[in-house]
C-alpha positions as CSV (number, residue, x, y, z in Angstrom):
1,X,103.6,45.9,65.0
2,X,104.3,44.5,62.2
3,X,102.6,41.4,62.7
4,X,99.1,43.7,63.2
5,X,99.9,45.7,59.7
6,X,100.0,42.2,58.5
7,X,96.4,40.9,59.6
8,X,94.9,44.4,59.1
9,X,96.5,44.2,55.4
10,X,94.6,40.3,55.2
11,X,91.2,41.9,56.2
12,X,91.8,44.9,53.9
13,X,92.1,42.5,51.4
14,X,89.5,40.2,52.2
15,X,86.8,42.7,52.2
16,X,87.8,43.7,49.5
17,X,87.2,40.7,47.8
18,X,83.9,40.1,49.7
19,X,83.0,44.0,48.2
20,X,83.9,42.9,44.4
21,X,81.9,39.1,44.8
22,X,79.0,41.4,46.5
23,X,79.1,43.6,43.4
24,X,79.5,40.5,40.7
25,X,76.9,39.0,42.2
26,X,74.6,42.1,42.5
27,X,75.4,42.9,38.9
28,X,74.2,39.0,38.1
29,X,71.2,39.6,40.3
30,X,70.4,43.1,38.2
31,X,70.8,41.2,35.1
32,X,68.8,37.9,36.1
33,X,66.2,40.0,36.8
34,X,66.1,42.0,34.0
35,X,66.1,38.8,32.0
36,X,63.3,37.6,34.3
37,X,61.5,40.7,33.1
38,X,61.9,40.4,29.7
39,X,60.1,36.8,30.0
40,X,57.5,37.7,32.2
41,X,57.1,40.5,29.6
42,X,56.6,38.1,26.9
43,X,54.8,35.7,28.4
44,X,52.7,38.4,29.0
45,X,52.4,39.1,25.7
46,X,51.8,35.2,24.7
47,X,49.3,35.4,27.2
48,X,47.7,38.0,25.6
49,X,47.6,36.3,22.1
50,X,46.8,33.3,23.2
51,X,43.7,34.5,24.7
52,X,42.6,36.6,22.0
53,X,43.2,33.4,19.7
54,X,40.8,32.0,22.3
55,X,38.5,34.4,22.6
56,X,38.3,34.3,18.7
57,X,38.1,30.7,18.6
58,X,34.8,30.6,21.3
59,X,33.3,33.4,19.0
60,X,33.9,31.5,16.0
61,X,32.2,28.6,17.8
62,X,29.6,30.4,19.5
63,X,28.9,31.4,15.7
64,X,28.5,28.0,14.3
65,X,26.8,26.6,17.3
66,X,24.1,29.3,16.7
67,X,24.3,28.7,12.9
68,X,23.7,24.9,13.6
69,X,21.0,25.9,16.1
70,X,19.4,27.7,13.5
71,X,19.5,25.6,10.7
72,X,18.4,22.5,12.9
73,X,14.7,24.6,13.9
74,X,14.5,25.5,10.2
75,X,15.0,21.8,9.2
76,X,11.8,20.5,8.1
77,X,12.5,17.1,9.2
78,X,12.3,16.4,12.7
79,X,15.7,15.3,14.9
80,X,15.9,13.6,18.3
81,X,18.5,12.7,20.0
82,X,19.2,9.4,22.3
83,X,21.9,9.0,25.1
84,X,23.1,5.3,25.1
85,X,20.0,4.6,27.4
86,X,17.5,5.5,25.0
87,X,16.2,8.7,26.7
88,X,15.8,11.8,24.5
89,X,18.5,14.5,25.5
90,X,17.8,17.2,22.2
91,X,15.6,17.3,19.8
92,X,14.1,20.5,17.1
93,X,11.1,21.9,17.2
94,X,10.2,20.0,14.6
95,X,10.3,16.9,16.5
96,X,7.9,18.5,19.1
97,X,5.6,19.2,15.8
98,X,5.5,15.8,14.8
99,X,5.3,13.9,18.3
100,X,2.7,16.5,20.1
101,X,4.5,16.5,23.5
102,X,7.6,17.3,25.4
103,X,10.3,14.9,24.4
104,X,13.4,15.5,26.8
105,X,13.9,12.7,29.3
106,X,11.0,10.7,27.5
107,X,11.8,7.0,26.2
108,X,12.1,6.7,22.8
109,X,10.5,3.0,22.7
110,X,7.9,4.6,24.8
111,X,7.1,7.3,22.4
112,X,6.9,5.2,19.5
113,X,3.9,2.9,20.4
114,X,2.2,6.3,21.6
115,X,2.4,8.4,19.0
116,X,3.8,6.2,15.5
117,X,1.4,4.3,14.4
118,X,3.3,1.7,11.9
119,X,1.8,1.5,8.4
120,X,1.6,-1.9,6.5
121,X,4.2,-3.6,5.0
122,X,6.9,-0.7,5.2
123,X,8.9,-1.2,8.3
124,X,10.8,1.9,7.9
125,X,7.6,4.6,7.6
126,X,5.0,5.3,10.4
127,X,2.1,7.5,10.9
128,X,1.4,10.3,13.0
129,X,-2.0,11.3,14.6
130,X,-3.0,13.5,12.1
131,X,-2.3,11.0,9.5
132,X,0.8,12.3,8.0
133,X,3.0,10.1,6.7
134,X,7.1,10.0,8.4
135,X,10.3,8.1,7.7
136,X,12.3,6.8,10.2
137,X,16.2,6.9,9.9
138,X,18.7,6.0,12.5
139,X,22.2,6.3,13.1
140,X,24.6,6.2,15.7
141,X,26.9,9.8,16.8
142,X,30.9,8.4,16.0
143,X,32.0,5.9,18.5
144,X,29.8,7.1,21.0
145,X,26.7,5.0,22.3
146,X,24.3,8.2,21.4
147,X,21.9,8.0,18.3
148,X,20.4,10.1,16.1
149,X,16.8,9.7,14.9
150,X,15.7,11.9,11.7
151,X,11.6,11.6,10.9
152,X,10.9,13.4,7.4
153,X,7.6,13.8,6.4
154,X,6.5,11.7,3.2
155,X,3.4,12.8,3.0
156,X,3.4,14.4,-0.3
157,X,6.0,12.3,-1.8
158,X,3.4,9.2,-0.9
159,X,0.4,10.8,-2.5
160,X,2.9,11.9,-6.1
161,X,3.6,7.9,-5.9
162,X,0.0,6.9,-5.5
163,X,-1.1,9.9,-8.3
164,X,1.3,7.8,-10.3
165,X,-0.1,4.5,-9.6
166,X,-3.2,6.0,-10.5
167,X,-2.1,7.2,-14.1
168,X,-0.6,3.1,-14.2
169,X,-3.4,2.4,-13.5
170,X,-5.6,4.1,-15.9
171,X,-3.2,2.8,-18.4
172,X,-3.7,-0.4,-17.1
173,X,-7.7,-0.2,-17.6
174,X,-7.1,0.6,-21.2
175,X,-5.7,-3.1,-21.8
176,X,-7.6,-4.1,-19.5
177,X,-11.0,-3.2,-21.2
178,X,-9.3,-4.5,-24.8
179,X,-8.5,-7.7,-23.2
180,X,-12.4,-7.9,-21.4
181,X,-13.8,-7.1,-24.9
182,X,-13.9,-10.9,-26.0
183,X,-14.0,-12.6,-22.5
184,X,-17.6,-10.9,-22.1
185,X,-18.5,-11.2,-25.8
186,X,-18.2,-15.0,-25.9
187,X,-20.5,-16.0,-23.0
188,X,-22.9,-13.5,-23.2
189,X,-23.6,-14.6,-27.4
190,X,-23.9,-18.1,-25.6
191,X,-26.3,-16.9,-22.8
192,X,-28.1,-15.2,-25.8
193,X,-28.2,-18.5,-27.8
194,X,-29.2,-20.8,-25.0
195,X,-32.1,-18.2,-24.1
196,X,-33.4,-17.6,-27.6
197,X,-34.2,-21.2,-27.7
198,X,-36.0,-21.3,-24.0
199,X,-39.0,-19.5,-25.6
200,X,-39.6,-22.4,-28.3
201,X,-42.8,-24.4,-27.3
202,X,-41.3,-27.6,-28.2
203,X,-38.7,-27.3,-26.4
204,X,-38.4,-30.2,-23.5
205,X,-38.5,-29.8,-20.0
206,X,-35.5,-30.9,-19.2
207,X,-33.6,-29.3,-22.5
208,X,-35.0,-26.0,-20.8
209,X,-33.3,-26.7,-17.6
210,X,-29.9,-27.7,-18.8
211,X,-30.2,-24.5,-21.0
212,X,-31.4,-22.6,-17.7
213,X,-28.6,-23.9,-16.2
214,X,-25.9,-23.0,-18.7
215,X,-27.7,-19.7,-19.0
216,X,-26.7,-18.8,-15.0
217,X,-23.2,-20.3,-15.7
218,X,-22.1,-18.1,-18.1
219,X,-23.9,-15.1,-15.6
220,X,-21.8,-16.1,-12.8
221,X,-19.1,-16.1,-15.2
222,X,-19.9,-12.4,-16.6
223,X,-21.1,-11.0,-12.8
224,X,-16.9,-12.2,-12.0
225,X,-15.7,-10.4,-14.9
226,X,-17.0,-7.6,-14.2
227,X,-16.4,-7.0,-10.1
228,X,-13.0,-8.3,-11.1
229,X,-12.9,-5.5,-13.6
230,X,-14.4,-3.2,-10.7
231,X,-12.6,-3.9,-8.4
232,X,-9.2,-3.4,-10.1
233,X,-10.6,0.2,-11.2
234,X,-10.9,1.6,-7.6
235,X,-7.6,0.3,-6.8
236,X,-8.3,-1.0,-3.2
237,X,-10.5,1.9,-2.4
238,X,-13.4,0.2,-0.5
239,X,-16.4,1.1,1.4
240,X,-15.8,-0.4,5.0
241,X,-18.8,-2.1,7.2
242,X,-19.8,-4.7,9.6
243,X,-19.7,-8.2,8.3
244,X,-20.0,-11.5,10.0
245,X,-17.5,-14.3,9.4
246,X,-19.6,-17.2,9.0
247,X,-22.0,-15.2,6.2
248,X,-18.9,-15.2,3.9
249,X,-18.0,-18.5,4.4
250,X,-21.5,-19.5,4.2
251,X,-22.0,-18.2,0.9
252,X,-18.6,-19.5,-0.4
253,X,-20.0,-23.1,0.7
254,X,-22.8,-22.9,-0.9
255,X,-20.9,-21.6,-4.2
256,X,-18.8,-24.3,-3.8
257,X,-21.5,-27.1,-4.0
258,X,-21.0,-26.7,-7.7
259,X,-18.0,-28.2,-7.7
260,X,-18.0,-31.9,-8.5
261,X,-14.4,-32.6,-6.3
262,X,-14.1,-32.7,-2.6
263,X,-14.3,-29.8,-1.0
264,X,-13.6,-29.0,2.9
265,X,-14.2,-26.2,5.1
266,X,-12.8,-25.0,8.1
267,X,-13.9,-22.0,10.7
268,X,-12.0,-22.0,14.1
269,X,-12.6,-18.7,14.6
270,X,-16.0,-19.5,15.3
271,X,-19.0,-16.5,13.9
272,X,-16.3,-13.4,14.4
273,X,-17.9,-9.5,13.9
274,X,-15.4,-8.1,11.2
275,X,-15.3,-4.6,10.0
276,X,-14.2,-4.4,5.9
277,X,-16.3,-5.3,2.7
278,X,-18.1,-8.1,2.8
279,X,-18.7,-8.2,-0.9
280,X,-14.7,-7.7,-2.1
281,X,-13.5,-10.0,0.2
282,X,-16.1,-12.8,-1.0
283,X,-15.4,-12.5,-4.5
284,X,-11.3,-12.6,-3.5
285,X,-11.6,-16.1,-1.8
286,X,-14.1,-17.2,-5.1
287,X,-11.4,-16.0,-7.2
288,X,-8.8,-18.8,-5.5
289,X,-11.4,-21.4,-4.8
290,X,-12.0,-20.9,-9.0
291,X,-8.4,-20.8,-10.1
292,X,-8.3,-24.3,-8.1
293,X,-11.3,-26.0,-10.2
294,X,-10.1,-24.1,-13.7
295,X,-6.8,-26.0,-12.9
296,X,-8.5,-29.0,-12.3
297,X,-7.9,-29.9,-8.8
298,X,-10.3,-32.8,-7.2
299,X,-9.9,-31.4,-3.6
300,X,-9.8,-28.6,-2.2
301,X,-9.8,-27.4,1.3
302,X,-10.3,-23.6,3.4
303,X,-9.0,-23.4,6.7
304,X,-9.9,-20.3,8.5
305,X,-7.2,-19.9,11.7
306,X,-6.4,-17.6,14.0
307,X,-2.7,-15.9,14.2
308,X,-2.1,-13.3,17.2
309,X,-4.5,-10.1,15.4
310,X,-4.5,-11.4,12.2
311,X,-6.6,-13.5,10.6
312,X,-5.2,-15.9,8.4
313,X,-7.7,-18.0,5.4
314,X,-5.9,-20.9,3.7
315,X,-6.5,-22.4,0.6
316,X,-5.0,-25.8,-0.2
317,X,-5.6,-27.6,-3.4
318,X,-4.6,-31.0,-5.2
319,X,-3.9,-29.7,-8.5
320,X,-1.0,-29.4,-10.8
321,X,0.8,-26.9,-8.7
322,X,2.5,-23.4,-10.5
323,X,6.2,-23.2,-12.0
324,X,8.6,-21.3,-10.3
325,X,8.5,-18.6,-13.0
326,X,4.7,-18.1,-13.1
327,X,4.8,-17.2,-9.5
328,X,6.6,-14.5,-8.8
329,X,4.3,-13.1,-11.7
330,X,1.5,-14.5,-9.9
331,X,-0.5,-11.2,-8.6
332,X,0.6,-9.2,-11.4
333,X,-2.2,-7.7,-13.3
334,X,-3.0,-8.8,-17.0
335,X,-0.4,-12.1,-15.9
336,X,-2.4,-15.3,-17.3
337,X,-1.8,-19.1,-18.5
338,X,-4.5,-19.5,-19.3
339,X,-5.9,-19.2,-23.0
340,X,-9.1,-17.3,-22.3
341,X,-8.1,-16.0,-19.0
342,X,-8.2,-12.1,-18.0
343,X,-5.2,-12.2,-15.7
344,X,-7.2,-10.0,-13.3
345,X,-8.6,-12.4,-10.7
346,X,-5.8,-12.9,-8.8
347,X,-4.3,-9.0,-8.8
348,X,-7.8,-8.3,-7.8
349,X,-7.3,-10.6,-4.6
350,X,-4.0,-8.8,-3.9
351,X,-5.8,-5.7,-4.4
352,X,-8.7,-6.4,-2.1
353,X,-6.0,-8.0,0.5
354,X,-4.2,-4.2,0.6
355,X,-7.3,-2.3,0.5
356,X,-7.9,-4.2,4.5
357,X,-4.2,-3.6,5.0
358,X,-4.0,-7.6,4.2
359,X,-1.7,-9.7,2.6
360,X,-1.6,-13.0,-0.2
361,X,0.5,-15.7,-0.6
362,X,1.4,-18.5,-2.4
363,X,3.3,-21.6,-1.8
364,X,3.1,-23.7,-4.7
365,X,5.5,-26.6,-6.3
366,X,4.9,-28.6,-9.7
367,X,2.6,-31.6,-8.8
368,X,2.4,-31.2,-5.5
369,X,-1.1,-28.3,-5.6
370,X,-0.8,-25.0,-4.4
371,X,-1.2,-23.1,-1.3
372,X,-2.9,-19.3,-1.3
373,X,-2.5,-17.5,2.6
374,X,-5.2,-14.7,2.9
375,X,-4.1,-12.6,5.8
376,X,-6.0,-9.9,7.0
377,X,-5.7,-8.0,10.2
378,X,-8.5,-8.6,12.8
379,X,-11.1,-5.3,13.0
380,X,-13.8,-6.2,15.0
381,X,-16.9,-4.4,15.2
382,X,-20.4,-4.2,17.1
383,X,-22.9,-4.9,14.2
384,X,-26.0,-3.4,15.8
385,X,-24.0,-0.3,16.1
386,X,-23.2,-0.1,12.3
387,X,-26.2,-1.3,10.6
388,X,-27.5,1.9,10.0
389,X,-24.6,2.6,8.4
390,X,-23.8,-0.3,6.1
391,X,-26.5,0.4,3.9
392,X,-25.2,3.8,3.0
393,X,-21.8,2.7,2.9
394,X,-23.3,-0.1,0.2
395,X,-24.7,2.5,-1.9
396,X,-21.6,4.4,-2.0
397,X,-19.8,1.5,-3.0
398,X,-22.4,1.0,-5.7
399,X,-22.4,4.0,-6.9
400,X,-18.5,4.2,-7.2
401,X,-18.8,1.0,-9.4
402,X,-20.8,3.3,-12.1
């Protein structure tokens, strides 16, 4: 009996143990989960915050991605954008403006030759259909392989810098006339000499012809002068009209038989149709061939050559050759050596090179002659088609001169 009081006593005990773990652990339990809900509750809470932060910060963006929008359609200058294979991916409205046609997915390279038309001798400007002048800049986005292309229109900024030329170069015709004054005052009180004694009766026949002759010299010398003179005044702004090749070069041969050297001539372009002014563009190539004989060189040779669309006049001489410091100065206007020079011929070359969207240079070293490179690009024309017009365009010209 008393062995059962004994193991009923043990269980007693024993569930009463299990009863106070049960409620330790329960209490535990109540209070782990209470915790638990006190976390959830703030995470809850972070939550919250943490998405309003967000929410804030995709307004805030939203904001300055419309702002940028904005500004970037009321940019005046044009932007595309390139991924790393050249294609546009964005661009402005402006850029649509400028280039006339869709751009997304277009080639860059592609648009370029289509609608940029490059403009002589500035490799960073081209022009647009309409004639407007653009800049070109291009740089890449941070590390990444996209680029961004900015075209700003330099229209006006190009016409304020050739308004300012002008004025130069109104200036310049003020110096230029005081400097003319005695180069045309000299010959033509000779001309007048050598004619007043023409009409003498006893005058000899062949006194009459050497003062005949001088007579047209110092014509030739004055007609120079003074296309030089007009030539510098429009400041490459020619009348344009069908030409043929071999009539300048004809004409320059037969100007050159004057000259007591050697002289050799060239054509392997063969009797080319050319579109620019015949008249300019002879009296440029006199003005070289002349600076060669004034220097005294015995030969002298012009080599007319072909180079992909361009073509290319070269004028070699035997004479003395120019110092290093005389030509950089070469083709600047009013720039002379000589005594009873003008310093307008050559500017009025460079000027007449320009005005075709040409180019001179030299290549010269002391005793060793000189070199002058004529370039000018290749326009060729149908003469029959533009003879009606070449007379007016003449006249104009001639009448611009006066």
């Amino acid at each position: 009996m008393n062995s059962v009081n004994h193991q009923f006593q043990q269980k007693s005990e024993r569930l009463t143990d299990a009863f106070r773990v049960f409620n330790e652990l329960s209490e535990n339990l109540a209070l782990s989960y209470q915790s638990l809900q006190e976390q959830v509750a703030t995470l809850n809470r972070q939550l919250v915050a943490a998405r309003g932060e967000r929410l804030n910060t995709l307004i805030e963006k939203e904001k300055l991605a419309s702002r940028l929008q904005q500004i970037l359609s009321a940019l005046p200058a044009a932007v595309v954008v390139l991924n790393a294979k050249g294609l546009v991916i964005d661009c402005n409205a402006q850029a649509i403006d400028f280039l006339g046609e869709p751009l997304l997915g277009q080639a860059w390279q592609s648009l370029v030759k289509r609608r940029l038309l490059p403009v002589v001798g500035s490799p960073h400007e081209r022009k647009l259909a309409d004639g407007r002048i653009i800049n070109i800049t291009c740089n890449h986005l941070s590390e990444d392989a996209e680029q961004i292309i900015l075209l700003s229109d330099v229209s006006e900024l190009r016409k304020l810098q050739d308004r300012l030329a002008q004025q130069k170069q109104l200036s310049a015709m003020g110096e230029m006339v005081a400097s003319l004054a005695h180069q045309v005052r000299t010959p033509l009180a000779t001309a007048i000499l050598y004619a007043s004694q023409m009409s003498k009766p006893e005058l000899a026949e062949a006194k009459r012809q050497q003062f005949s002759n001088k007579i047209l010299e110092r014509l030739h010398y004055l007609e120079r002068q003074v296309n030089d003179m007009l030539i510098f005044a429009k400041q490459g702004r020619l009348a344009m009209q069908g030409f043929q090749l071999s009539q300048i070069l004809r004409h320059v041969e037969e100007r050159m038989e004057e000259f007591v050297g050697i002289f050799y001539l060239e054509n392997r372009m063969g009797d080319l149709q050319l579109s620019g002014n015949e008249d300019a563009l002879r009296g440029a190539l006199l003005n070289v061939l002349n600076n060669a004989i004034e220097v005294g060189a015995e030969v002298i040779s012009l080599l007319v050559v072909r180079k992909e669309q361009t073509i290319e006049l070269h004028i070699q001489d035997n004479g003395p050759g120019i110092a290093p410091e005389a030509l950089q100065h070469l083709f600047e206007p009013f720039y002379t050596s000589k005594t009873n020079g003008t310093g307008l011929g050559l500017a009025v070359v460079d000027s007449v090179a320009k005005a075709h969207n040409g180019s001179v240079v030299c290549h010269s070293q002391l005793g060793q002659g000189s070199l002058f490179i004529l370039t000018l690009p290749i326009i060729e024309t149908d003469l029959n088609l533009s003879t009606a017009s070449s007379a007016q365009s003449l006249k104009e010209s001639q009448h611009e001169s006066l």
